[in-house]
C-alpha positions in Angstrom: 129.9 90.7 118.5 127.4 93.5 118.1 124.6 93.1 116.0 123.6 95.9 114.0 120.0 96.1 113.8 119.6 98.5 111.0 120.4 95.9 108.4 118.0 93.5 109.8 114.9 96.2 109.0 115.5 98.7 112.1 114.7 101.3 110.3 112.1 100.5 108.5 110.9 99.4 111.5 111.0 102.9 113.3 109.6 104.2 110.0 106.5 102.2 110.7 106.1 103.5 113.8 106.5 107.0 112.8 104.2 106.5 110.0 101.9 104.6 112.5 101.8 107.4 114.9 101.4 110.1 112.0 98.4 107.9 110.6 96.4 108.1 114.1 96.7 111.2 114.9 95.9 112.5 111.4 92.5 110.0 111.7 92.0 111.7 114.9 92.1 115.6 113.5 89.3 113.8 110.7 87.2 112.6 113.7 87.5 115.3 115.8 87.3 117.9 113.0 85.9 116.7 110.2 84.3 120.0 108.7 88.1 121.2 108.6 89.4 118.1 107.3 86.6 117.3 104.6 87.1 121.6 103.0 91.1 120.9 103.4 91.0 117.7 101.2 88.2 119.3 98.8 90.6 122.5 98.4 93.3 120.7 98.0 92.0 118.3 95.4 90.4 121.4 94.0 93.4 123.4 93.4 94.8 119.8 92.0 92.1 119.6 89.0 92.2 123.1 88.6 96.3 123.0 87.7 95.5 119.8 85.7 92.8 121.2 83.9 94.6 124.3 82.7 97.8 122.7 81.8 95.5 120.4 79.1 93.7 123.3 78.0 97.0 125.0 77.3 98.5 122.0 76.2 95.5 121.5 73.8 97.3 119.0 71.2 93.9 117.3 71.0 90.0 117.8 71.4 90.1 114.9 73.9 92.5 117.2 76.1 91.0 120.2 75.8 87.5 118.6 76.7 89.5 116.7 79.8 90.6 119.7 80.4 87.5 121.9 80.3 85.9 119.0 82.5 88.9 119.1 85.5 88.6 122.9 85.5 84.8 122.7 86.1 85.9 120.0 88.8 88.5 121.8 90.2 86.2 124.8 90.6 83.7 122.6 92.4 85.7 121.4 95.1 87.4 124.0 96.0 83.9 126.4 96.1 81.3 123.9 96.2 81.3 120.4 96.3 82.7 118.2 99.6 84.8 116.0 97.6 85.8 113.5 100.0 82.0 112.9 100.2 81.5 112.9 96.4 84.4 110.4 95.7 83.6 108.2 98.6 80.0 108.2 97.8 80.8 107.0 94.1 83.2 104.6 95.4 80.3 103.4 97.7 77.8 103.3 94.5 80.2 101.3 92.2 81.1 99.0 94.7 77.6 97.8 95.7 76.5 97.6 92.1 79.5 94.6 91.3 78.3 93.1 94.7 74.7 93.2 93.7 75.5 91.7 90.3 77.9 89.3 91.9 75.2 88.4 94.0 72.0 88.3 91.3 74.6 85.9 89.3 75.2 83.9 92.4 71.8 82.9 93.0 71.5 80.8 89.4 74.4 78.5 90.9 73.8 75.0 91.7 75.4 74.9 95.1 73.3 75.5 98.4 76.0 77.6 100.2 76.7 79.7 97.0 73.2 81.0 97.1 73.2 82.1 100.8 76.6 83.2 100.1 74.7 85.3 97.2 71.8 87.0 99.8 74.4 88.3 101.9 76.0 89.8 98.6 72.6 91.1 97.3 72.2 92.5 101.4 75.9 94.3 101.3 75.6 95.3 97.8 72.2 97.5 99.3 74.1 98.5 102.4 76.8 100.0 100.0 74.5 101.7 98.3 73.0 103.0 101.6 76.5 104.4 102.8 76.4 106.0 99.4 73.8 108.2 100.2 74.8 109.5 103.2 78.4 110.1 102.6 77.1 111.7 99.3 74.3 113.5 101.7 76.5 114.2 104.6 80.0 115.5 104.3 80.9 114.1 107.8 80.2 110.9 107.5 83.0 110.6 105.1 85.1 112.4 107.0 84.5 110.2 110.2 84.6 107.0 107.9 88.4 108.1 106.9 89.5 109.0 110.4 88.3 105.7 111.4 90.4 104.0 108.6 93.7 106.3 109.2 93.6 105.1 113.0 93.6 101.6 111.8 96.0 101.6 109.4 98.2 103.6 112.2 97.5 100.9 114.9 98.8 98.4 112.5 101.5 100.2 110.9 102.4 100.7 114.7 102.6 97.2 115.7 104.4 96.2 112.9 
């Protein structure tokens, strides 16, 4: 008797792959073009906050909204003439992280084990290399870029090999 491998996750299988492939080779267009990438996303994320913006301001059932509002236009306006926003958004993601790390780490060292407080330097040390990728994605647009390519081919190879 036959087997039919579509109930036993064929295709979900295939859609891996597919997604797989699609995942590497859009990491490779952010790696080998990341300018183009880094103004797509920003335009596109741009265009997003603009839409959202307006429809609160029209909406306007509340101050909250309209201020929202007011705040996703000015946004929207930024990324999409201004602002690299996958640098901005990674950079704060950067920032936010290595803050909990850091206070993680501070915390850490008033424990009363040995290992927790080396375990705590290496926090306080990644929690100040965080910070530092902060900087330069929020200082150069294609480091995030690169940073996001890199991650896309990863999550490709794996999806892949599924």
């Amino acid at each position: 008797e036959k087997v039919n491998i579509t109930k036993f996750g064929g295709k979900n299988m295939e859609a891996n792959k597919i997604s797989g492939i699609l995942s590497i080779i859009l990491g490779l267009i952010f790696i080998i073009f990341p300018i183009f990438s880094s103004g797509v996303v920003s335009i596109i994320i741009g265009i997003s906050l603009l839409f959202f913006g307006i429809a609160l301001v029209l909406a306007g059932f509340t101050a909250s909204n309209i201020i929202i509002g007011i705040l996703s236009i000015i946004f929207g306006l930024l990324f999409i003439f201004n602002i690299d926003a996958l640098s901005f958004i990674l950079g704060l993601q950067f920032y936010i992280i290595g803050i909990i790390i850091l206070l993680a780490g501070i915390l850490g060292l008033f424990s009363d084990t040995q290992t927790s407080k080396l375990a705590s330097v290496l926090m306080i040390i990644l929690g100040i290399v965080s910070f530092i990728l902060g900087g330069f994605s929020l200082g150069q647009p294609l480091f995030a870029a690169i940073l996001i390519g890199i991650a896309l081919i990863i999550q490709g190879i794996r999806l892949y090999l599924e």
